[in-house]
Every structure is written in C-alpha cells, then in structure tokens.
C-alpha positions as CSV (number, residue, x, y, z in Angstrom):
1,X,-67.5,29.2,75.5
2,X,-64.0,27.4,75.9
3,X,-64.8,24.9,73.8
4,X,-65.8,27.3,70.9
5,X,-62.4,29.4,71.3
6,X,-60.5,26.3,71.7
7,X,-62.3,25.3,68.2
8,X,-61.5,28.5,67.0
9,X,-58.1,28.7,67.3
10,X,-57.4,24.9,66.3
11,X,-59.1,25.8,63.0
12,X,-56.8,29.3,62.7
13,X,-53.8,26.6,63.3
14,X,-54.9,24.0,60.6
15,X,-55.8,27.5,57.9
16,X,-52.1,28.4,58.6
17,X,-50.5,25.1,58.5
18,X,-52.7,24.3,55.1
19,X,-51.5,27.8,53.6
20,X,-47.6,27.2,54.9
21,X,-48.1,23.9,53.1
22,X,-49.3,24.9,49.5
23,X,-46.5,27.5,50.1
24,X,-44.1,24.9,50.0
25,X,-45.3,22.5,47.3
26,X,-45.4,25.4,45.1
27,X,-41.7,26.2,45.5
28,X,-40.8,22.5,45.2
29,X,-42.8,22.6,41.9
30,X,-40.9,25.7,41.0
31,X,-37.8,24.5,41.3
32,X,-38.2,21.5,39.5
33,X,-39.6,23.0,36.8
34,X,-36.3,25.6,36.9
35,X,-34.0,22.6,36.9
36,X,-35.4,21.4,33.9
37,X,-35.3,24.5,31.9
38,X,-31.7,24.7,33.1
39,X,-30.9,21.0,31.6
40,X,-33.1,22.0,28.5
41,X,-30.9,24.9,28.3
42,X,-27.8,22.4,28.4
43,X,-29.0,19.9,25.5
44,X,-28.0,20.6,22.0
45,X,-30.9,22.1,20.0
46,X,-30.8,19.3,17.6
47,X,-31.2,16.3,20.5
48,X,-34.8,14.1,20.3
49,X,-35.4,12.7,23.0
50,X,-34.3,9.6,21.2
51,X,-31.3,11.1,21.1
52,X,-28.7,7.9,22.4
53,X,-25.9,8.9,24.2
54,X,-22.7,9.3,22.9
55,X,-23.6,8.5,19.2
56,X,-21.2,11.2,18.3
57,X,-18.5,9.2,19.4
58,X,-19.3,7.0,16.2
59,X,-17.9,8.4,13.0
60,X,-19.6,6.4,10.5
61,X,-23.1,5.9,12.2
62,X,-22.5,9.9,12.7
63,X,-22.6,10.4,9.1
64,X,-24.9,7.9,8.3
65,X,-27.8,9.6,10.8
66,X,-26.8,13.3,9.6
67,X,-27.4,12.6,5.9
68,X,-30.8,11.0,7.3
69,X,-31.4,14.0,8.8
70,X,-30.5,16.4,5.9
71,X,-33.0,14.7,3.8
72,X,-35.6,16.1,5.7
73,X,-37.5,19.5,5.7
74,X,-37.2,21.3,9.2
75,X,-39.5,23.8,8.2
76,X,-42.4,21.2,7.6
77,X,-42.2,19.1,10.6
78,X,-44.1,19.2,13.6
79,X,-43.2,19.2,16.8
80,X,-44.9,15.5,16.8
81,X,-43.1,14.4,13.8
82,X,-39.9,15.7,14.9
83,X,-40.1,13.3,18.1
84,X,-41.2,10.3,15.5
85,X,-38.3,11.4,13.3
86,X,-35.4,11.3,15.9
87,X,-36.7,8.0,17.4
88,X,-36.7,6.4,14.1
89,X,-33.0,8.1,13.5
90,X,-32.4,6.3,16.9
91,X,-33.7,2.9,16.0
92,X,-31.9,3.0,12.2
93,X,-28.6,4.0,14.0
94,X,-28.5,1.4,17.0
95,X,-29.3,-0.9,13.7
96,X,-26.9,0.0,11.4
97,X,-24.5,0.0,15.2
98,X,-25.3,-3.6,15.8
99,X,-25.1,-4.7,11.8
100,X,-21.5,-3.4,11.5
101,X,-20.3,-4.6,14.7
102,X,-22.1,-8.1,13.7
103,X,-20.3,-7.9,10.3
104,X,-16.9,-7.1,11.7
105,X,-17.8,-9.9,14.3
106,X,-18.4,-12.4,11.3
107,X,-15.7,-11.1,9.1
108,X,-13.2,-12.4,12.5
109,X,-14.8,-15.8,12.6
110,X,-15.3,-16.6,8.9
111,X,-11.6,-15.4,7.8
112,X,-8.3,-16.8,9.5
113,X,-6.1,-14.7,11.3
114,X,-3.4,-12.7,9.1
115,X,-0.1,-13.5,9.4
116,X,2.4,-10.7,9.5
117,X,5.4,-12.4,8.6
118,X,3.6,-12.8,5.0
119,X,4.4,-10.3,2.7
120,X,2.8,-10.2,-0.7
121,X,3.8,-8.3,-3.6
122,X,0.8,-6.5,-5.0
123,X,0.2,-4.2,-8.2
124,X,-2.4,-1.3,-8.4
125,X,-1.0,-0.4,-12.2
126,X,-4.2,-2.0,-13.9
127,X,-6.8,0.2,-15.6
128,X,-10.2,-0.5,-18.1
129,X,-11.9,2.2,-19.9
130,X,-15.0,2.2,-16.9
131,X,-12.9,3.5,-14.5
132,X,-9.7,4.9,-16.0
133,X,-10.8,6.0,-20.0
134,X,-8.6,3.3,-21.2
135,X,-6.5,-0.1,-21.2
136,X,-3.6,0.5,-18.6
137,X,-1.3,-2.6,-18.6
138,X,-3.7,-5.1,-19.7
139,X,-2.3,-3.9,-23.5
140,X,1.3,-4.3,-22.5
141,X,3.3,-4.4,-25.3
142,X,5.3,-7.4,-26.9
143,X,9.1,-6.3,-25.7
144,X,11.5,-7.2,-27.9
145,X,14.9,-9.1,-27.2
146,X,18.0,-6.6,-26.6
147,X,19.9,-8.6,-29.7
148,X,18.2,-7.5,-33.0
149,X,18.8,-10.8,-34.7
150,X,16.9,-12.7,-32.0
151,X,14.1,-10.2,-32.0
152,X,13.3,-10.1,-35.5
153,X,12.1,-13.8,-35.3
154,X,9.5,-13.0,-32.9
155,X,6.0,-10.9,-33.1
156,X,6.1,-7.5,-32.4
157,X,2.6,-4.7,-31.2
158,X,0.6,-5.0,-28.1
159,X,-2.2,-6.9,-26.6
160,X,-5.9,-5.8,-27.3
161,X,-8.1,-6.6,-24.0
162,X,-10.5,-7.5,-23.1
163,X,-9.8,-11.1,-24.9
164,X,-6.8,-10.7,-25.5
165,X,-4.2,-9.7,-22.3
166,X,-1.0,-9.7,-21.5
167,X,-0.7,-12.6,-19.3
168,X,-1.0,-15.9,-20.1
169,X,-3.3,-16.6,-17.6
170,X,-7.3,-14.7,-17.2
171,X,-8.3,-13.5,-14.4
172,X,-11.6,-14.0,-12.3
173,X,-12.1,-10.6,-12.0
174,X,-11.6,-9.6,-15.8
175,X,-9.3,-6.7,-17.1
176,X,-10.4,-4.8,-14.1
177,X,-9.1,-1.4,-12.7
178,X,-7.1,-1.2,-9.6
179,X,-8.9,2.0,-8.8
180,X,-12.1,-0.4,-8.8
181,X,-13.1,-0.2,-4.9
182,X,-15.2,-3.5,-5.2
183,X,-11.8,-5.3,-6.9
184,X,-10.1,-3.5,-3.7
185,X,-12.4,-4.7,-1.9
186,X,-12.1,-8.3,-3.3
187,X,-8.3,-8.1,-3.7
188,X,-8.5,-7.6,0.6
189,X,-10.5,-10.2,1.2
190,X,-8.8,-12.9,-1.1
191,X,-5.6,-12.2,0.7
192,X,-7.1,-12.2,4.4
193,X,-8.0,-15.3,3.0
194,X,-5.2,-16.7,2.6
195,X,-3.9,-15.5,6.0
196,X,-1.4,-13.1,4.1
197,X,-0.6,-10.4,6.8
198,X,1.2,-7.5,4.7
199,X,0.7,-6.0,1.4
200,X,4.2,-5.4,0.0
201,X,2.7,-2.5,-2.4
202,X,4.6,-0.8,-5.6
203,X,5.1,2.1,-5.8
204,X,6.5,5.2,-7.3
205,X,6.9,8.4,-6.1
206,X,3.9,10.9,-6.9
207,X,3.9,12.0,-10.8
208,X,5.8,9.1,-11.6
209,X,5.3,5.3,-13.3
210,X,6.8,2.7,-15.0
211,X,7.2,2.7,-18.6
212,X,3.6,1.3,-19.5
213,X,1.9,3.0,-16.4
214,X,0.5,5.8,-15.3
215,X,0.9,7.3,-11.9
216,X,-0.9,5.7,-8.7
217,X,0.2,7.1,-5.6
218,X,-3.1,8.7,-5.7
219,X,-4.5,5.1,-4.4
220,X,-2.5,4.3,-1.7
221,X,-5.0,6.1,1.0
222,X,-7.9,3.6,-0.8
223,X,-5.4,1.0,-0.2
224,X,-4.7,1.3,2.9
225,X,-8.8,2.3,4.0
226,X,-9.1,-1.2,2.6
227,X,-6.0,-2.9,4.2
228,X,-7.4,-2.1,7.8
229,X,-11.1,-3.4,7.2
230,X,-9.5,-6.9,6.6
231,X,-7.1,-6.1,9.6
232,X,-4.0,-6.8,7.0
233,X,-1.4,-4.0,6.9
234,X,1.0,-2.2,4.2
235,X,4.2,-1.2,3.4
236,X,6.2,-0.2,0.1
237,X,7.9,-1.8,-3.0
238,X,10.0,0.9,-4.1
239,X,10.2,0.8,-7.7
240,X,13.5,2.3,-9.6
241,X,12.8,5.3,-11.4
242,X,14.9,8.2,-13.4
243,X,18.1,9.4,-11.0
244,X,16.9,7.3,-8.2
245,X,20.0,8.5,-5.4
246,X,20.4,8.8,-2.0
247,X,18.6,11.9,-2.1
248,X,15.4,11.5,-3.7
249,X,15.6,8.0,-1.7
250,X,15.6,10.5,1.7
251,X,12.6,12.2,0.4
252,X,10.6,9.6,-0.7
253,X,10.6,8.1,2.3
254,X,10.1,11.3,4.1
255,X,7.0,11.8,2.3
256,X,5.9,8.3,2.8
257,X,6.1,8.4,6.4
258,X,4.7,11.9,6.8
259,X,1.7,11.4,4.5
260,X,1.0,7.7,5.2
261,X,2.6,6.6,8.7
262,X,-0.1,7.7,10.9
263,X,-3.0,5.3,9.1
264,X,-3.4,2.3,11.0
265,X,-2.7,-0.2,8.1
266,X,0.6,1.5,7.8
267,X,3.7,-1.9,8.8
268,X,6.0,-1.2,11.2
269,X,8.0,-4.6,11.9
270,X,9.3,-4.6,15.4
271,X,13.1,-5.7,15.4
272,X,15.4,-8.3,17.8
273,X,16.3,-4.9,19.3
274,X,12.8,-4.3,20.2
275,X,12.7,-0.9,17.7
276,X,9.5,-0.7,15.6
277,X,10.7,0.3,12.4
278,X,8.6,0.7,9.2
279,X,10.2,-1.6,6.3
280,X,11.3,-0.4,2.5
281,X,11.5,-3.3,-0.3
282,X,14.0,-1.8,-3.0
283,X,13.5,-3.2,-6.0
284,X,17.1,-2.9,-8.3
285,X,18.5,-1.6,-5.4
286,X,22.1,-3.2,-7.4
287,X,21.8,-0.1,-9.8
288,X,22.8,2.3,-7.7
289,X,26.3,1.9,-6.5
290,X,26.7,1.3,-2.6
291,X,28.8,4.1,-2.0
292,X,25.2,6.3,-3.1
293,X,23.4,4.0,-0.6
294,X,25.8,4.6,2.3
295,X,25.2,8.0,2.0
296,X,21.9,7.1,2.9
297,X,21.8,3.9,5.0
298,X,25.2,4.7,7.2
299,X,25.5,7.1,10.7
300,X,28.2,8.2,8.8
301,X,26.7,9.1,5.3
302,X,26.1,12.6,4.3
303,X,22.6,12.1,4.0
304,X,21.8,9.7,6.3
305,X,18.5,8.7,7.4
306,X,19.7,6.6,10.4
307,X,18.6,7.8,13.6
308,X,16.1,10.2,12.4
309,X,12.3,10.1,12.5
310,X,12.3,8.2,8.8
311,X,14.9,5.6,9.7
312,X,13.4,2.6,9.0
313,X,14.8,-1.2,7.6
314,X,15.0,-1.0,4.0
315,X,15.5,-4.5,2.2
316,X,17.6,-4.7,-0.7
317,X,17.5,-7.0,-4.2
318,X,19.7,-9.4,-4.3
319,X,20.2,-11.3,-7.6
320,X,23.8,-12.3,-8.3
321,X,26.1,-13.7,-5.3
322,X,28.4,-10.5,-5.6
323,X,25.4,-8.7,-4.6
324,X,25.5,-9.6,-0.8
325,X,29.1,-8.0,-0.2
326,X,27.9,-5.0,-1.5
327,X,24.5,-4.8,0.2
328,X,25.9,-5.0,3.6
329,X,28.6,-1.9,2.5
330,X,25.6,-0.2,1.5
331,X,24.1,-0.2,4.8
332,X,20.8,-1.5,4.0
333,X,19.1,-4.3,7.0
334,X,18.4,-6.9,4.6
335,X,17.9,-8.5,1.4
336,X,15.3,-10.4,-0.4
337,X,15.0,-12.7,-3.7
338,X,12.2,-11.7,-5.9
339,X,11.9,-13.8,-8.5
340,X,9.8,-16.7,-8.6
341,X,12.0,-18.6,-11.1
342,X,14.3,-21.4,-9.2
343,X,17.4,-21.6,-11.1
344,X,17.0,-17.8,-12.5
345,X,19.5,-16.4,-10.6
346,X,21.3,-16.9,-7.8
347,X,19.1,-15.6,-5.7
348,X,16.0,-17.0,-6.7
349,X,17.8,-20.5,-6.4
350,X,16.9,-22.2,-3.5
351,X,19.8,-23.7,-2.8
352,X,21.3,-21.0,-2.3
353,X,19.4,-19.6,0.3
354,X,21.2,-21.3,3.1
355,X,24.0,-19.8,2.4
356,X,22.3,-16.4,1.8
357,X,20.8,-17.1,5.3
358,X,24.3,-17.8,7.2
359,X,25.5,-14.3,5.4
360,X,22.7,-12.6,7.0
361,X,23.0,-14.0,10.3
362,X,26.5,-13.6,10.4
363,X,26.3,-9.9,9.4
364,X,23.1,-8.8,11.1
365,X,20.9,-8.9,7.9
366,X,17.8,-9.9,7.5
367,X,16.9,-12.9,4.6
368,X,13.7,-12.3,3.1
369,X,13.1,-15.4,1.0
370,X,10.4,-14.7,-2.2
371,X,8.7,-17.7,-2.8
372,X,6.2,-18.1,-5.8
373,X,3.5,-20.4,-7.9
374,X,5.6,-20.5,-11.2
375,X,6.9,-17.8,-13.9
376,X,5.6,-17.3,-17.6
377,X,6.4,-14.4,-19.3
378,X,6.3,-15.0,-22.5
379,X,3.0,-13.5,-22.8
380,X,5.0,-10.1,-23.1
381,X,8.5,-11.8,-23.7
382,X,7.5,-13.9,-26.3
383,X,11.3,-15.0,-26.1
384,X,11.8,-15.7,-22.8
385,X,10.1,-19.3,-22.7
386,X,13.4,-21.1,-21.3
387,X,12.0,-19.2,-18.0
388,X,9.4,-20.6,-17.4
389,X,8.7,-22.3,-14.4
390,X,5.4,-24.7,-14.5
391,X,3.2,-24.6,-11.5
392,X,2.4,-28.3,-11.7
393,X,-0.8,-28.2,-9.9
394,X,1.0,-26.1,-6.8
395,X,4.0,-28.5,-6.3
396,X,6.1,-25.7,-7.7
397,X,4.6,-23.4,-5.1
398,X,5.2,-25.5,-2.1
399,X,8.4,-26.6,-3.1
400,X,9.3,-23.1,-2.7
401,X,7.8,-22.9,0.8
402,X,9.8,-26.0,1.8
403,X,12.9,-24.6,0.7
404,X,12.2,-21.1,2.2
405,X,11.4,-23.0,6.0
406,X,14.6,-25.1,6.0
407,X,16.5,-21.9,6.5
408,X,13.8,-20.2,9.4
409,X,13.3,-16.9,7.9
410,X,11.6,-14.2,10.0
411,X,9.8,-13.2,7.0
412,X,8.6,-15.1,3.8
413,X,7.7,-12.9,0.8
414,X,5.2,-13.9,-2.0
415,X,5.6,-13.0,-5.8
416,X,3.3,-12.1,-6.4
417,X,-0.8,-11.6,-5.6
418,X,-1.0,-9.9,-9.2
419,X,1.9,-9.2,-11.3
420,X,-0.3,-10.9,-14.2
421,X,2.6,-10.5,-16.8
422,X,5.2,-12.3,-15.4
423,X,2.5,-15.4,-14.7
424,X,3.3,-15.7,-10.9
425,X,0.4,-14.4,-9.6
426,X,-2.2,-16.1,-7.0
427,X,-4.7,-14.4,-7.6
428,X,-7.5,-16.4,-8.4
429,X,-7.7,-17.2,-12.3
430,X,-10.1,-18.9,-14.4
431,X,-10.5,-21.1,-18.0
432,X,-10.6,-18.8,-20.6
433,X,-10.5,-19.4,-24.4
434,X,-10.8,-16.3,-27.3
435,X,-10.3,-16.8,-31.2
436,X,-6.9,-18.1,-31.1
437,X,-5.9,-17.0,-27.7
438,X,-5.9,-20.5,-25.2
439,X,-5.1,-19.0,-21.6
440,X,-3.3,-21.7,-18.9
441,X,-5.4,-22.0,-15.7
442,X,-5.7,-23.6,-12.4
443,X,-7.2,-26.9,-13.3
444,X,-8.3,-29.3,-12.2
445,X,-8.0,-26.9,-8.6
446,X,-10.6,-24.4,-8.1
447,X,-9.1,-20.9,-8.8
448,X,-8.7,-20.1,-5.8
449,X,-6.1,-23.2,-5.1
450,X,-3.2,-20.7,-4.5
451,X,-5.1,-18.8,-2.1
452,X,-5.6,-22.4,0.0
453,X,-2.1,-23.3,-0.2
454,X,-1.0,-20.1,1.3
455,X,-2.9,-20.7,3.9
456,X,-1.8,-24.0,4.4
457,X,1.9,-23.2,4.6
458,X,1.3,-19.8,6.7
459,X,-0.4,-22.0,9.4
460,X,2.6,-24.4,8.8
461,X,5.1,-21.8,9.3
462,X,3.6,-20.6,12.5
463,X,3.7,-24.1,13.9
464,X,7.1,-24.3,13.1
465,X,8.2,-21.0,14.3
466,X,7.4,-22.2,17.6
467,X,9.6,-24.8,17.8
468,X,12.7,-22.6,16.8
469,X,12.1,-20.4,19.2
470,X,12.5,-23.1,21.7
C-alpha cells in the first residue's frame, strides 16, 4: 500500500515536471521565432538572402546589379526564383567586384607611376562628322602672312580630312573627335604611359572658342572622369579670348574652382610654403598690361584674388626678355616658355633658361621650362618654314630635356601631347601617304617613340631631383 502511493505520487511528480518542460520549450520556440520576425522586419524588402553585405557601399557594382534587377519581371517570379535570382545577382556582383579591382590592380603594375612634375599640354578642340556633325580643326584653314605681298605667293583655302589634315604629321587614331570616350580613353592611357603626371588642358570659358573652334568646356567633367581612372590629374591652359581683364580673369577662375575643384583629378601643387594651391597656365598673359593683372594677382589690387578661396599660382608666358620685369609687377607666381622652337624667342631658347631660372629664384617665381619633339607649322602657315625645328629621330626632344635639367626646375612642361598643327605633338603618329599629300612620321621609331622617351627622361628627372635636394 506504501509502495503503490509512493508510485503514485512519483508518477504525479514526473506528469508535472514533463508538462513544466514542454511549457518551456514552447516559449523558447516562441521567442525565437519572434526574434526572427523582428530581424525580418529590419531587412530591406528587396534583400535575398544572397544579399552581400555592404554592396551599397559600391557605386558602380550598385548600378551594375540594379539595372540587372530592373530587367526582370517582379510580378512573374516565384518565391523560388526570386532566391535563384538574388544569388546569381550576388555571384555576378562579387564578379564584376573582383574583375575591376583585378583590372585596377593590373592597370598599377603594367603602367609606371605618373609623375606630377610633368605637365602636358593637351587639346580637346578636334571634331569628325561621327561624333560632332562635322570637321572641327582637322580643316584648319591655310592663314595667311600679315604682309600682303608675302601672302599672295603662297596657297590660300583649307584642309579637306580625312586625307588631307592640317598637320604635317597623321595621326594613329585618325581625324578623331575629342568628345570620342574611347580616344579619351586612349589619350589617358598613352600619357600614363609615358609617366606624364598632369594634363595642362585648354580651355576657354563656357560659350567660348578659338577662332576655328567650337566651345568645349562641356568636356572637362569627361576629362577629368578619365584623368582619375589613369590616376593622372588636371589643371587649366587659359586661353586669351575677347576683353580678357582682371575681372573676367576673377570669374573664370571662380567658376573653375567651384564647378571642378572638388573632382579628385582636379591639380593642386603644394608650394615651398607648404600651401596647396591649384595652378593657372596663362597663355598671352603679355597682352594684357600688368597694371590689369595686379589688380588681380596683388593684396593690394582692387580685385584681387589673393587670399581668398580662388587664390591659386597662376603661371604667366613669357616670350621676349622684357617680359620677366613685367610678370613679376603683375603679381603672377611664375612663368613658363611654351614654344617648342629653340631659337624662336627668347624664351624658348635654351640658353636662356639659366638666366630665366636665377630671375625666378631671385624673385620667388617659379620657372616652368616647355620642352618639345620639334615644330612644323607650315601645314597651316605654309610660310613659316624657317621655324621649323626637325625632330631628328628624338634628339631634338632630349636636347630639350637636357637643357631644361641643367637649371633644376620644379616642374617641366611638355608642348604638346596634341596640338597636331604646330607639329610638336607626341602623340603617337603613323606613315601616311594620300594623292599628293606625303605626311612626316616617326620612322624608323615605332610611333609611340615620344611616348618612351618621356618616360625615359621623367624617370631621369626623378633620379636627379634626389640629388638636389641633398
């Protein structure tokens, strides 16, 4: 009789301890299955579970994977292809992830390192019928000679492309349009090649171009999209224009700065001082008188831009010796030469350019040397041949770069990567013969000879930079 109520009430014990149990594990089960509505809850509607983690964070692959997505019907899928979908969104993401990083990876290792204290002057005024409705530039006309008698002995019209150019050189890449992303593209690459470290771009204000142009400040943001790819970075040629002054000077460079200063390509050169300043090549800066530019370029002018959030170092022309007096009353931080033809003017003489160099340092100016391949303009100054400079198999060229070390520049400019009309371009060019029309060329280099040799001397220049500075 003990036994059976001792059995009974163990058994009452285990029933309640069983039931207390299942009690629990239900509530456990409950509230794991809350949580995970609540982190449901917290997803975005438009997660897979293949979702990866901070995607979003990713711009391009961002765009790429949304497009993917657009192309497909919502209302058609099933719950099982949806699942499929965003793990194959997943897998073409992380793909096209690891194929850009592998290509920027490659682009590092295959192309040397740019040099920033290479400045090249570059042109965006070309334009072909594909991308622009017409012949921009590439039918420059034949100018005629300011004295009539000398001008009437030479041919007069324009140049019909694509055969026949204005340049007496061809270029690889045809009579192509700057607008042209692949020549973009191209243009960037050829110049990282080189280890060229900033595009020295002309430019006019917006609305404006030169006489045989048509307007491209429209370009600039394409520029500079594909300035940054090749790591290389940008800053501005100023071209003169109509009533160029000290004020349309202020606002130029106000809307320079304020449209293009915050893209990553834009140059800013850091100075002895330790200011980061962007930089301003004036090109015929002499036209204007200096009293104009000190209006700009002095504390003291009435328009001054010193000391304000568009001060920057703005390098002036210089072309005759008298021009150095007046550049320094101007105000401006420095001067450059331009002109690829030794002997042209003073400037462009390399002789001179110790002494233009001891001026400089003597009056805290910067001496921007321009070196170049050779000059031939006669293509569209048919009368202009006693300026021409022969390139001699790029002997000219390093000439140049011997003279332009001698005197220790911080910065070495290049005319030009494309001014095809005054024949001192390095971009690459190739044999090209139409009707009567025999272009010069490269021979017996590769066309991309001036591209190597640029290379060559910016890797010398480095070397020997190190040694001034100790």
């Amino acid at each position: 009789m003990l036994r059976t109520c001792f059995w009974t009430l163990n058994y009452d014990i285990m029933a309640r301890f069983r039931r207390r149990t299942c009690v629990i594990l239900l509530l456990f089960i409950l509230f794991i299955c809350s949580i995970m509505m609540a982190l449901k809850t917290l997803r975005p509607d438009r997660a897979g579970f293949g979702d990866p983690f901070g995607l979003g964070l990713l711009p391009e692959l961002q765009q790429r994977t949304t497009l993917l997505e657009n192309k497909q019907n919502p209302q058609n899928d099933a719950k099982g292809d949806s699942i499929m979908h965003t793990n194959v969104l997943h897998s073409i993401a992380v793909n096209n992830m690891k194929a850009s990083m592998a290509s920027e990876v490659k682009l590092e290792e295959e192309l040397p390192s740019p040099n920033y204290n290479f400045h090249v002057f570059y042109y965006s005024w070309y334009g072909n019928p594909q991308f622009d409705g017409k012949y921009i530039h590439w039918n420059h006309p034949l100018l005629p000679h300011w004295d009539p008698k000398i001008a009437n002995n030479y041919p007069k019209g324009r140049h019909s492309p694509p055969d026949d150019i204005g340049s007496s050189f061809y270029p690889e890449l045809g009579t192509y349009s700057s607008k042209d992303p692949s020549v973009i593209e191209d243009h960037m690459k050829q110049m990282r090649s080189a280890s060229i470290g900033v595009i020295a771009l002309s430019w006019y204000p917006p609305g404006m171009a030169d006489e045989n142009g048509e307007p491209t400040d429209d370009l600039v943001p394409i520029i500079l999209d594909g300035a940054h790819k090749y790591n290389l970075k940008v800053t501005f040629h100023i071209e003169p224009y109509k009533d160029r002054d000290d004020r349309s000077m202020y606002n130029n460079v106000k809307y320079i700065i304020d449209k293009y200063g915050g893209h990553p390509a834009f140059y800013r050169h850091k100075t002895s001082t330790g200011r980061t300043l962007p930089m301003f090549y004036v090109y015929d800066s002499y036209v204007t008188i200096p009293e104009i530019w000190a209006n700009l370029l002095t504390v003291s002018g009435s328009q001054s831009i010193r000391s304000t959030p568009y001060d920057g170092l703005f390098i002036a022309l210089l072309v005759e010796e008298k021009h150095k007096h007046e550049i320094h009353r101007s105000g401006f931080d420095g001067i450059y030469t331009y002109f690829a033809t030794n002997g042209f003017s003073y400037g462009s003489s390399h002789h001179n350019w110790a002494s233009l160099k001891s001026f400089c340092d003597s009056n805290n100016l910067m001496f921007v040397p321009s070196v170049g391949p050779g000059y031939v303009d006669t293509s569209i100054r048919p009368w202009n041949n006693h300026n021409t400079r022969n390139r001699v198999n790029g002997k000219y060229y390093e000439t140049a770069y011997n003279a332009a070390l001698l005197v220790r520049p911080e910065i070495i400019s290049i005319t030009s990567f494309n001014e095809w009309h005054e024949g001192t371009q390095i971009e690459k060019a190739i044999p090209k013969k139409t009707g009567q029309v025999v272009y010069l060329d490269y021979k017996p280099h590769k066309p991309n000879i001036y591209l190597e040799l640029t290379l060559k001397w910016s890797e010398k220049y480095r070397k020997e930079k190190e040694q001034w500075l100790m």
